[in-house]
CHARMM-style PDB file with segment names, atoms N, HN, CA, C and O in Angstrom:
ATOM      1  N   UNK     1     -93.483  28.997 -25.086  1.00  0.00      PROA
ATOM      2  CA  UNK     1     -93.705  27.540 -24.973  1.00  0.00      PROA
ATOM      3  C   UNK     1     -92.966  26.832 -26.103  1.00  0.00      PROA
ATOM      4  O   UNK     1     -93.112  26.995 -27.314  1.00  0.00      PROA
ATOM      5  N   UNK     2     -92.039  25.909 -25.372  1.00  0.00      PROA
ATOM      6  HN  UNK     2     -91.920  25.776 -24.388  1.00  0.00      PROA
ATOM      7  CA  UNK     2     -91.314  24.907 -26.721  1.00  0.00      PROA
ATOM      8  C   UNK     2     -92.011  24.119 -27.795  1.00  0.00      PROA
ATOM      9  O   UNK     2     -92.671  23.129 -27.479  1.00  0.00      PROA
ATOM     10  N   UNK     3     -91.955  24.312 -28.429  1.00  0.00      PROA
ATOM     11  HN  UNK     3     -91.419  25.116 -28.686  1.00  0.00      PROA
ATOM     12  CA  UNK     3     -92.678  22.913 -29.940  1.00  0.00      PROA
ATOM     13  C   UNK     3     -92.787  21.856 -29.395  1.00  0.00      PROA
ATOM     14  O   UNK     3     -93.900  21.357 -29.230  1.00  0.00      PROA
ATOM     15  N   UNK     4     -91.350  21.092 -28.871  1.00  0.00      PROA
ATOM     16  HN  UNK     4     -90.445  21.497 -29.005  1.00  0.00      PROA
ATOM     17  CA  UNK     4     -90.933  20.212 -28.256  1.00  0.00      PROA
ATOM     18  C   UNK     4     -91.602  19.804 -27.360  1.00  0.00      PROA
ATOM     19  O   UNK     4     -92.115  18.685 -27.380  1.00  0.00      PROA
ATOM     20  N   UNK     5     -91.760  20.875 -26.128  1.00  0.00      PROA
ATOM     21  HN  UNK     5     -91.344  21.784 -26.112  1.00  0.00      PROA
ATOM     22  CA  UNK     5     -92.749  20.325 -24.520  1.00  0.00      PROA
ATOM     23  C   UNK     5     -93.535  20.191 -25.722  1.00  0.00      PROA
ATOM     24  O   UNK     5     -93.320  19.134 -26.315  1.00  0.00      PROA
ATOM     25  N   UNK     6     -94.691  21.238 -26.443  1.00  0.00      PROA
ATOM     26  HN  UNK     6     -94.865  22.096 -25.961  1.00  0.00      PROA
ATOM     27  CA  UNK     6     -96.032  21.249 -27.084  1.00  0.00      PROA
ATOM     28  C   UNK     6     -96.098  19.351 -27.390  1.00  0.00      PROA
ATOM     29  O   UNK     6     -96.761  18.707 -26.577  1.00  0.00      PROA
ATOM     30  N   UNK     7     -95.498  18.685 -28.391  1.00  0.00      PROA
ATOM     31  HN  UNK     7     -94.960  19.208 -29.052  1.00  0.00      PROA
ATOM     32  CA  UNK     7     -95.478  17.995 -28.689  1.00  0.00      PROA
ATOM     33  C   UNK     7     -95.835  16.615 -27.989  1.00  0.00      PROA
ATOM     34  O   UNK     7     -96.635  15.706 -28.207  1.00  0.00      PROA
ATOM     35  N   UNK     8     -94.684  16.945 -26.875  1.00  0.00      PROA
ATOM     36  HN  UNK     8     -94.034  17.684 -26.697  1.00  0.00      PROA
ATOM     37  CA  UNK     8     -94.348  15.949 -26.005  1.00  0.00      PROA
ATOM     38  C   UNK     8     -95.636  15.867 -25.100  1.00  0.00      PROA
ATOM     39  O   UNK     8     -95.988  14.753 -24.711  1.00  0.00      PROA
ATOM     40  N   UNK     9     -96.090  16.572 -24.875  1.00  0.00      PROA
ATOM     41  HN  UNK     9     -95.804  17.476 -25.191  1.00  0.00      PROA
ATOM     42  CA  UNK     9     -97.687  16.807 -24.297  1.00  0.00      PROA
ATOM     43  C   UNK     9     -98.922  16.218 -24.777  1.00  0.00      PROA
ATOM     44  O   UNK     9     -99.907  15.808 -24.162  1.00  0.00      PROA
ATOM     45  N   UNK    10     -98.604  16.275 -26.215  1.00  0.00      PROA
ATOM     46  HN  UNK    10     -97.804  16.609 -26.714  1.00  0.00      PROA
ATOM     47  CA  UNK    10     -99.807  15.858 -26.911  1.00  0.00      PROA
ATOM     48  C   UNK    10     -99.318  14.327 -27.345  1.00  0.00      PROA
ATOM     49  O   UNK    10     -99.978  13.834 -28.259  1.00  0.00      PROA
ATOM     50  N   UNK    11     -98.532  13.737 -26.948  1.00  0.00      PROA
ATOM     51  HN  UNK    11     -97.995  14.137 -26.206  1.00  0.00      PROA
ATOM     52  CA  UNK    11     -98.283  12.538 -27.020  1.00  0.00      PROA
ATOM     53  C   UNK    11     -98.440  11.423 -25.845  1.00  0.00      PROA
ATOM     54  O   UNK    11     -98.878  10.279 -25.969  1.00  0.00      PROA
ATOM     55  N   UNK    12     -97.988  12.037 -24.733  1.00  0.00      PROA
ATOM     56  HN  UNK    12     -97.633  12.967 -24.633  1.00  0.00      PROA
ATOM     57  CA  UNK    12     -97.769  11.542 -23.455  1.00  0.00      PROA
ATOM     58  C   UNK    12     -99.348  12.220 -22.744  1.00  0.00      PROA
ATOM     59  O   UNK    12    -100.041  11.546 -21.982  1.00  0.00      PROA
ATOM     60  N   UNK    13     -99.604  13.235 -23.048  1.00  0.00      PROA
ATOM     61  HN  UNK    13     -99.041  13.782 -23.667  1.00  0.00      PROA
ATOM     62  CA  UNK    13    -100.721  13.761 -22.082  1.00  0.00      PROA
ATOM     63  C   UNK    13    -102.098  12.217 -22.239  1.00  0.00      PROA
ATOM     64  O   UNK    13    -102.650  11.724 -21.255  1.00  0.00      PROA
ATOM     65  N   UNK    14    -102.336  11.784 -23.656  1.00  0.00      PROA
ATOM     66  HN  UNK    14    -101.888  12.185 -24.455  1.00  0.00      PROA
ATOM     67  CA  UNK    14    -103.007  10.497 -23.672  1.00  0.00      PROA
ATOM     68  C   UNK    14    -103.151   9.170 -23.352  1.00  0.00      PROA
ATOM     69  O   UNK    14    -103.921   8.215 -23.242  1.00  0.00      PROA
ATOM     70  N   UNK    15    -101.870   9.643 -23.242  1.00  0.00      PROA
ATOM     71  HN  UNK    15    -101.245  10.418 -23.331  1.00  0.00      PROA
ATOM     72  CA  UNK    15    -101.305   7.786 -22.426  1.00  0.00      PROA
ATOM     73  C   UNK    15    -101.197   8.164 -20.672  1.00  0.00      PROA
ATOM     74  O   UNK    15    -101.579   7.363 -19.820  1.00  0.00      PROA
ATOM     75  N   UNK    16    -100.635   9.459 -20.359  1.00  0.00      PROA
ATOM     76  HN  UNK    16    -100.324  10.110 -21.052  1.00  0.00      PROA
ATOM     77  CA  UNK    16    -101.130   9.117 -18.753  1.00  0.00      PROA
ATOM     78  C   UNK    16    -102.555   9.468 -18.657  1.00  0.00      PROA
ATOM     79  O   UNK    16    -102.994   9.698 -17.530  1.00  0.00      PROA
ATOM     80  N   UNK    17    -103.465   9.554 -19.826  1.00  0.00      PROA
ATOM     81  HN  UNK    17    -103.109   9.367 -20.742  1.00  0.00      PROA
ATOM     82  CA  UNK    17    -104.872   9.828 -19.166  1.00  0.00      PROA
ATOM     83  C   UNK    17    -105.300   8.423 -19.266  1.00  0.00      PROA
ATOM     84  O   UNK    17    -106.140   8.147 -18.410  1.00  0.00      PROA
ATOM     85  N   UNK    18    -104.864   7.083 -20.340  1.00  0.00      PROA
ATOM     86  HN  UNK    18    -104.181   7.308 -21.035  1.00  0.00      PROA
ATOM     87  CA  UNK    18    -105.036   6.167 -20.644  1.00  0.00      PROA
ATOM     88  C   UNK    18    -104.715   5.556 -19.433  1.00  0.00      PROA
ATOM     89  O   UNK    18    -105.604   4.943 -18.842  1.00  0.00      PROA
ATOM     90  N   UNK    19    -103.491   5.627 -18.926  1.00  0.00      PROA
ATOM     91  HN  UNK    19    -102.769   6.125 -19.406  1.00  0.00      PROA
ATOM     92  CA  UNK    19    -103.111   5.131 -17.503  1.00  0.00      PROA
ATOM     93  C   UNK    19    -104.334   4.674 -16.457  1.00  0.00      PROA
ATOM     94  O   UNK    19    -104.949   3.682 -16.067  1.00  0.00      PROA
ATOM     95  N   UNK    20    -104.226   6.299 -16.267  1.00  0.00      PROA
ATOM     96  HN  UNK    20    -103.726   7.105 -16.584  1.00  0.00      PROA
ATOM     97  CA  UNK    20    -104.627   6.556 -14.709  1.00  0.00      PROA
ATOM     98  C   UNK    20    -105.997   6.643 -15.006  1.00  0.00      PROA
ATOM     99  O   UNK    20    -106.593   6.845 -13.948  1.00  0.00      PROA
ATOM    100  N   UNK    21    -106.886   6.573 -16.100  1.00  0.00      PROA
ATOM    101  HN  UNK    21    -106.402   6.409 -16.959  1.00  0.00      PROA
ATOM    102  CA  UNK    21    -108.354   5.966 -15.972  1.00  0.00      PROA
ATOM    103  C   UNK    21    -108.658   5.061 -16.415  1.00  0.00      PROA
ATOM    104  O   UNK    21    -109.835   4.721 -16.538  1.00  0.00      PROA
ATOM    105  N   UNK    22    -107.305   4.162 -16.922  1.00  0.00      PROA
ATOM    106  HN  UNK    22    -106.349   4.438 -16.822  1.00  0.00      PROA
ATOM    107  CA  UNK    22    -107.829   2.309 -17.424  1.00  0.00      PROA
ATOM    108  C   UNK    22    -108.747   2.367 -18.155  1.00  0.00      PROA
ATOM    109  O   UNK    22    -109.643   1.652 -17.707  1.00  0.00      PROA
ATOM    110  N   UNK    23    -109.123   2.998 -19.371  1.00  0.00      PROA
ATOM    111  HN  UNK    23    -108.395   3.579 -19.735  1.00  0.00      PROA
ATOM    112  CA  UNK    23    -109.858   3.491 -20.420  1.00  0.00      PROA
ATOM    113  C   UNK    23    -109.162   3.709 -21.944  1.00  0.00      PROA
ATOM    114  O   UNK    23    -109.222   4.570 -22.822  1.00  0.00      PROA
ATOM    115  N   UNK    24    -108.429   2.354 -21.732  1.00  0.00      PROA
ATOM    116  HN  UNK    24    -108.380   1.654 -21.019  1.00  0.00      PROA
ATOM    117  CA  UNK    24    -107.550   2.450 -22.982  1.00  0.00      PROA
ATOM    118  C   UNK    24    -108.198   1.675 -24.448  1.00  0.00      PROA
ATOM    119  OT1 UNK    24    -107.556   1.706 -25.497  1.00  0.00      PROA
TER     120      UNK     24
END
């Protein structure tokens, strides 16, 4: 597993959960 994906996951994984449950 890349650092990079790792990273990019833990950045973005919060904002599409922020998204898609309008719980920002």
């Amino acid at each position: 597993f890349l650092p990079i994906l790792a990273s990019l996951a833990a950045t973005l994984g919060p904002k599409l959960l922020c998204l898609i449950t309008k719980k920002c």
